[in-house]
RODRENLUM-683758 format. One record per residue (C-alpha): residue number from 1; residue in three letters; y, z, x. Coordinates in steps of 0.1 Angstrom, whole numbers, plus 5000, padded with zeros to 4 digits. Layout:
BEGIN
SITE    k    r  north    up  east
SITE  NUM  ALA      Y     Z     X
...
//
This chain:
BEGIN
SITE    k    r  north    up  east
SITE    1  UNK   4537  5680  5658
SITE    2  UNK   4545  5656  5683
SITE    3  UNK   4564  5682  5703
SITE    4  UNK   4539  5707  5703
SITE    5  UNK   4512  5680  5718
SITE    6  UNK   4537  5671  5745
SITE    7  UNK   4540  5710  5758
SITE    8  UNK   4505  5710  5756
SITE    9  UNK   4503  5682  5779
SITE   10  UNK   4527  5703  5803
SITE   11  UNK   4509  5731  5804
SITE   12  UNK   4468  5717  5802
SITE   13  UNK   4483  5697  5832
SITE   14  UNK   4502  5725  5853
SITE   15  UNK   4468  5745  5841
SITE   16  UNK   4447  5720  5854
SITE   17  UNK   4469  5717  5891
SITE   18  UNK   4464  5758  5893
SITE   19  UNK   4425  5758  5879
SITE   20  UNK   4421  5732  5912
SITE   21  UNK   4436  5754  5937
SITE   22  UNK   4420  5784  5927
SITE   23  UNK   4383  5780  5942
SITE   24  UNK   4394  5778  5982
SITE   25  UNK   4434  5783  5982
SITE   26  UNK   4447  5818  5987
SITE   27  UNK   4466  5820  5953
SITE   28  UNK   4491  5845  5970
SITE   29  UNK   4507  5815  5987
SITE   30  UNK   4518  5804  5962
SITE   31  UNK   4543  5833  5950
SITE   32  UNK   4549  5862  5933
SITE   33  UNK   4521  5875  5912
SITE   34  UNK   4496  5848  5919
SITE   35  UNK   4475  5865  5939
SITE   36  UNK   4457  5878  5912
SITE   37  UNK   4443  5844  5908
SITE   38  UNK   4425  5850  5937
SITE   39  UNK   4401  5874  5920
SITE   40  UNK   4383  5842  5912
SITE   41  UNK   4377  5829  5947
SITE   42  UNK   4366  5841  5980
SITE   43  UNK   4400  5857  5986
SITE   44  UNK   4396  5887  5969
SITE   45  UNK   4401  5918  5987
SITE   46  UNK   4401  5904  6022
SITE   47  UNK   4430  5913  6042
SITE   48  UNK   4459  5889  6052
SITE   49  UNK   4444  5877  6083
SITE   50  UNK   4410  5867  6066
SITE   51  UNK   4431  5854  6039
SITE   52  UNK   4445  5832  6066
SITE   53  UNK   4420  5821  6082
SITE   54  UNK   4402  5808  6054
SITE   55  UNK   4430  5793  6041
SITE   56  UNK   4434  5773  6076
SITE   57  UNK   4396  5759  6067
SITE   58  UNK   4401  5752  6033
SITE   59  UNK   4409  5719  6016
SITE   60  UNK   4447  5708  6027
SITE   61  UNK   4476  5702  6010
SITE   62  UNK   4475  5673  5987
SITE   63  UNK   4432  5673  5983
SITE   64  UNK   4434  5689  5954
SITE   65  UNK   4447  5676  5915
SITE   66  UNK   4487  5673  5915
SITE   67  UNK   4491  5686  5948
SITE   68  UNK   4512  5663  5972
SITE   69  UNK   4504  5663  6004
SITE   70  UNK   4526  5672  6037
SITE   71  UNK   4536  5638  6046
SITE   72  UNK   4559  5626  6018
SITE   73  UNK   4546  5595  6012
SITE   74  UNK   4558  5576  5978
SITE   75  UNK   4523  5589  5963
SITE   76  UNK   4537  5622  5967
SITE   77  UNK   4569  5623  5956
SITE   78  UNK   4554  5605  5922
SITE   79  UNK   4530  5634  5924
SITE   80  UNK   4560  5661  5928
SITE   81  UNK   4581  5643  5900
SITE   82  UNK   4551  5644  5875
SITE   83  UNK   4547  5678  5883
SITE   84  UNK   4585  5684  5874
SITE   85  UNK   4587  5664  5842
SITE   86  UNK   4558  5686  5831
SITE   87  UNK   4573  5713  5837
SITE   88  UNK   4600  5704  5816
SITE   89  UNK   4578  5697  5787
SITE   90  UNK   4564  5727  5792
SITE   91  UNK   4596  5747  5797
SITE   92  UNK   4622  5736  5781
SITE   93  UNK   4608  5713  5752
SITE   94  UNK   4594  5747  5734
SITE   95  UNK   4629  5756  5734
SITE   96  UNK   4645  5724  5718
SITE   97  UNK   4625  5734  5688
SITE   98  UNK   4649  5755  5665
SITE   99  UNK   4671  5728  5675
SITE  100  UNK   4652  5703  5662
SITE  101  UNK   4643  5721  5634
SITE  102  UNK   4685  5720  5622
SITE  103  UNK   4686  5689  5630
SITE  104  UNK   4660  5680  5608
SITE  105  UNK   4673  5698  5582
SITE  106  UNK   4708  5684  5586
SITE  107  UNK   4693  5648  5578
SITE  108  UNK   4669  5657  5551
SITE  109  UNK   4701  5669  5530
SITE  110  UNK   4717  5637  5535
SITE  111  UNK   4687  5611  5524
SITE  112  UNK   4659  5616  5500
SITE  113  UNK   4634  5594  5526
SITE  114  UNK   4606  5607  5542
SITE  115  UNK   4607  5586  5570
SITE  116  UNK   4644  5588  5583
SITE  117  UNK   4647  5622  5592
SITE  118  UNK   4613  5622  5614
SITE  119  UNK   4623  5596  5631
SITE  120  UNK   4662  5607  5636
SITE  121  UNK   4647  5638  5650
SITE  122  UNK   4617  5625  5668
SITE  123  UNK   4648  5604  5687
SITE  124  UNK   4666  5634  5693
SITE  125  UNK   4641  5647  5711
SITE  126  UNK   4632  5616  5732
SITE  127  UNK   4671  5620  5740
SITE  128  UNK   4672  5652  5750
SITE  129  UNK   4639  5645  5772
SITE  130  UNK   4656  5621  5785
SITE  131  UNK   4681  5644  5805
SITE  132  UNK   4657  5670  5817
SITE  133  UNK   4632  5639  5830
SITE  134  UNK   4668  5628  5849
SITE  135  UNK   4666  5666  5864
SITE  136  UNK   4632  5663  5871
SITE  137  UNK   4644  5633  5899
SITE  138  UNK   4667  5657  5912
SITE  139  UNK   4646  5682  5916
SITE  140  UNK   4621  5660  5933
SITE  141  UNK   4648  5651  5955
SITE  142  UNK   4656  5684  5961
SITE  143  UNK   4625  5694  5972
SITE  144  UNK   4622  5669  5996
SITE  145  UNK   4648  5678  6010
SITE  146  UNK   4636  5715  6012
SITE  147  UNK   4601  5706  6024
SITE  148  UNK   4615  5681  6052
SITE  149  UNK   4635  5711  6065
SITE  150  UNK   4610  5736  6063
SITE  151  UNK   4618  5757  6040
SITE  152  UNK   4591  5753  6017
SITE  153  UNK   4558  5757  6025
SITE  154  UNK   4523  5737  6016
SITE  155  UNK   4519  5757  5986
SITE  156  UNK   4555  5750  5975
SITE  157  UNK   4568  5783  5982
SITE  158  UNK   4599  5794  5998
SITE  159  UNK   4589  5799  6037
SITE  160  UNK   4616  5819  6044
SITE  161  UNK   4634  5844  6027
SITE  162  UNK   4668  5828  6028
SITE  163  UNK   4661  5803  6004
SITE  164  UNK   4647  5829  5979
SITE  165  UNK   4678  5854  5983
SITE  166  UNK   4701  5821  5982
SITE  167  UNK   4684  5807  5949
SITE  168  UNK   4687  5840  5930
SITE  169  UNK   4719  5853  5944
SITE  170  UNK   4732  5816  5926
SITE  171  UNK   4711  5818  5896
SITE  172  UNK   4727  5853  5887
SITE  173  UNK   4765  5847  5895
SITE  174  UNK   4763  5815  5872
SITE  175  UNK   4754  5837  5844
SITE  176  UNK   4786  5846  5846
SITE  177  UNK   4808  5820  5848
SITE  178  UNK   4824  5800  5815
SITE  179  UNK   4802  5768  5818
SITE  180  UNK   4773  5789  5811
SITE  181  UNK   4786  5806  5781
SITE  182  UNK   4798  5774  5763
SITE  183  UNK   4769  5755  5770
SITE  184  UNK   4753  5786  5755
SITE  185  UNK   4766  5784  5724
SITE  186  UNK   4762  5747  5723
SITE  187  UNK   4729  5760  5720
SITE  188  UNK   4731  5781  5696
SITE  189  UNK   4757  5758  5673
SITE  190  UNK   4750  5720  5679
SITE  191  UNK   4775  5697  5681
SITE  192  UNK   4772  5681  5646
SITE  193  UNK   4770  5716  5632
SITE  194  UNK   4809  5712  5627
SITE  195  UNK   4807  5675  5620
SITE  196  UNK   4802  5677  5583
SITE  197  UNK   4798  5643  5567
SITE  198  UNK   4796  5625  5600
SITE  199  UNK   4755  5629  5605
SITE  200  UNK   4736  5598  5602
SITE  201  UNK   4703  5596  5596
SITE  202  UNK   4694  5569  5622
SITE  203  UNK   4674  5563  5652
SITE  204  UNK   4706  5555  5675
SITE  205  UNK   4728  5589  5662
SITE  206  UNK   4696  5606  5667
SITE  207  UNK   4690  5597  5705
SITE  208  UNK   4727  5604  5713
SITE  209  UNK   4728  5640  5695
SITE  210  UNK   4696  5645  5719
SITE  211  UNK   4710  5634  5750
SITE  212  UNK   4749  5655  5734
SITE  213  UNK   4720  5685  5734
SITE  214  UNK   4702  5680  5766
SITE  215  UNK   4734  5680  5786
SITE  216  UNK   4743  5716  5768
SITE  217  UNK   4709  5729  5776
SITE  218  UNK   4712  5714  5812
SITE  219  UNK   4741  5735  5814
SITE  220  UNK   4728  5765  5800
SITE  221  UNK   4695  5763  5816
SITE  222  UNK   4695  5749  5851
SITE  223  UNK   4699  5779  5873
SITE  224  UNK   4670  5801  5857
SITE  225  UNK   4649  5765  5860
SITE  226  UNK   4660  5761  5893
SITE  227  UNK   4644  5799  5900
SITE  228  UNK   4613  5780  5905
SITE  229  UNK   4623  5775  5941
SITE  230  UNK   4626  5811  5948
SITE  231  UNK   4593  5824  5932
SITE  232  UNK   4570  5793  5936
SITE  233  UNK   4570  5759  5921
SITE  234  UNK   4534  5761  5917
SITE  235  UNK   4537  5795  5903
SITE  236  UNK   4519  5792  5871
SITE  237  UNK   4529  5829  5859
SITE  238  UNK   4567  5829  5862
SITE  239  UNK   4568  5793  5849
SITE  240  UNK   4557  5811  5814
SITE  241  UNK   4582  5837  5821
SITE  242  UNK   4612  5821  5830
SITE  243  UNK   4600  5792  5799
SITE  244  UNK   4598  5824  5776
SITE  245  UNK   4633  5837  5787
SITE  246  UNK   4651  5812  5781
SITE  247  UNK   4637  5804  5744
SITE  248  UNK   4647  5837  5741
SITE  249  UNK   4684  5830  5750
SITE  250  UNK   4687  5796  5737
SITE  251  UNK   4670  5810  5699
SITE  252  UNK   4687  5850  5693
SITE  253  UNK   4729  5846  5698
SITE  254  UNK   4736  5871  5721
SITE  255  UNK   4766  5881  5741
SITE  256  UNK   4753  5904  5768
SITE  257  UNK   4718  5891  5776
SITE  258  UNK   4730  5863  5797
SITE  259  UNK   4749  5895  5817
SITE  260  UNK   4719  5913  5813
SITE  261  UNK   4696  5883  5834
SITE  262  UNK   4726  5881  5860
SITE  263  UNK   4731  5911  5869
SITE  264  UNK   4691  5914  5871
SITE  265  UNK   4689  5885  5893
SITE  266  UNK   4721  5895  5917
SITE  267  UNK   4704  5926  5917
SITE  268  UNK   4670  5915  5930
SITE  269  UNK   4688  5891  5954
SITE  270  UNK   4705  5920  5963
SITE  271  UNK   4674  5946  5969
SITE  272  UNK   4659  5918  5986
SITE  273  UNK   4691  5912  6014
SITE  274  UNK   4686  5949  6018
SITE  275  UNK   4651  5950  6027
SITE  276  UNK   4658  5923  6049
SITE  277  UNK   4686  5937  6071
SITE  278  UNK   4665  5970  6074
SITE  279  UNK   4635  5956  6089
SITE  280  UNK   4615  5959  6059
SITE  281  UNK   4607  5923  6060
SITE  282  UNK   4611  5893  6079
SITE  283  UNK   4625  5862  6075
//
């Protein structure tokens, strides 16, 4: 229960950042597929130009809920890692679930009390939070870092396309390599799955088995997470996308569906380089 409430708090408060744009922000800014938010404001149907110039007198960067503002002040960066560690309950907590779920199991076998195995597991999942709040202060770092060079815009967009093609070309080719695959099946298998007779049903094994688990998923899961950077952090669409995708590969063993997603993403990266070099688009 207590994990479903906490990715309800990600999402009600990414849902709340978006529902706060959405009267005078042009939704399309803020990546792929958002601009069908913008049926609900004064941007609908107006070309790119009006979209601009609205947007120009609109409220700026950092007025509205969650949003930080241009200048990077401390405020903002505690406003950027919030929005990052919600993402992450809303992301990847859903996914810990069947994890949990084993977990839970595994101790119930072992003692007849109805209290030790909630509270193992309940630790196991404050453990393996624990490593995806440590790569929500990378991230926030990370974006600083993009936003001080420019290459993310107001919205939290890629402003160029370099950053987009970069993000996906490396999210795809790390589908591939071994690191992925093992911390895949660490997924799949936990750790104390081939520790028979060595689970305790304790707080303090609990908490290490979450943070054993966090660093697998880390592994497994940090380039499609770090996709959020190519299509819009604020991107409220692909956020349930790329959260659904990889429940999907963390829950059904697979093989060839990790291929599958990096091939798809060298793919785009690909189609996108193309476009590029022929004057389709613009940097």
């Amino acid at each position: 229960m207590l994990v479903v409430l906490l990715s309800l708090a990600g999402w009600s408060y990414l849902t709340a950042m978006v529902v706060d744009m959405v009267p005078a922000m042009d939704m399309s800014e803020a990546g792929p597929g958002m601009g069908l938010f913008n049926a609900f404001n004064l941007f609908a149907g107006l070309p790119a130009e009006a979209r601009a110039a609205l947007a120009a007198l609109c409220l700026p960067a950092g007025s509205t809920f969650g949003m930080p503002g241009a200048d990077m002040t401390p405020s903002d960066l505690l406003k950027i890692f919030l929005m990052w560690a919600m993402m992450a309950l809303a992301m990847m907590l859903p996914t810990a679930v069947p994890m949990l779920r084993k977990y839970f199991s595994e101790i119930s076998l072992k003692t007849g009390s109805a209290t030790q195995p909630v509270s193992a597991t309940l630790a196991a999942a404050c453990g393996y939070l624990t490593i995806w709040l440590g790569y929500a202060l990378l991230a926030t770092f990370a974006q600083w870092l993009l936003s001080r060079a420019g290459a993310l815009t107001d919205m939290m967009a890629p402003a160029t396309l370099a950053l987009t093609i970069s993000v996906l070309f490396a999210a795809g080719l790390y589908q591939f390599t071994p690191s992925k695959h093992f911390c895949l099946q660490r997924c799949w298998y936990p750790r104390w799955a081939f520790t028979e007779g060595r689970v305790h049903p304790g707080t303090g094994h609990g908490y290490r088995e979450g943070l054993v688990q966090g660093w697998a998923c880390l592994g497994c899961c940090w380039a499609v997470m770090t996709l959020m950077f190519a299509v819009g952090l604020m991107n409220i669409i692909w956020i349930a996308l790329l959260g659904s995708l990889m429940a999907i590969e963390k829950t059904f063993p697979s093989r060839w569906l990790p291929y599958v997603i990096g091939a798809g993403l060298l793919l785009w990266s690909g189609f996108l380089t193309f476009l590029l070099m022929s004057g389709h688009l613009s940097v």
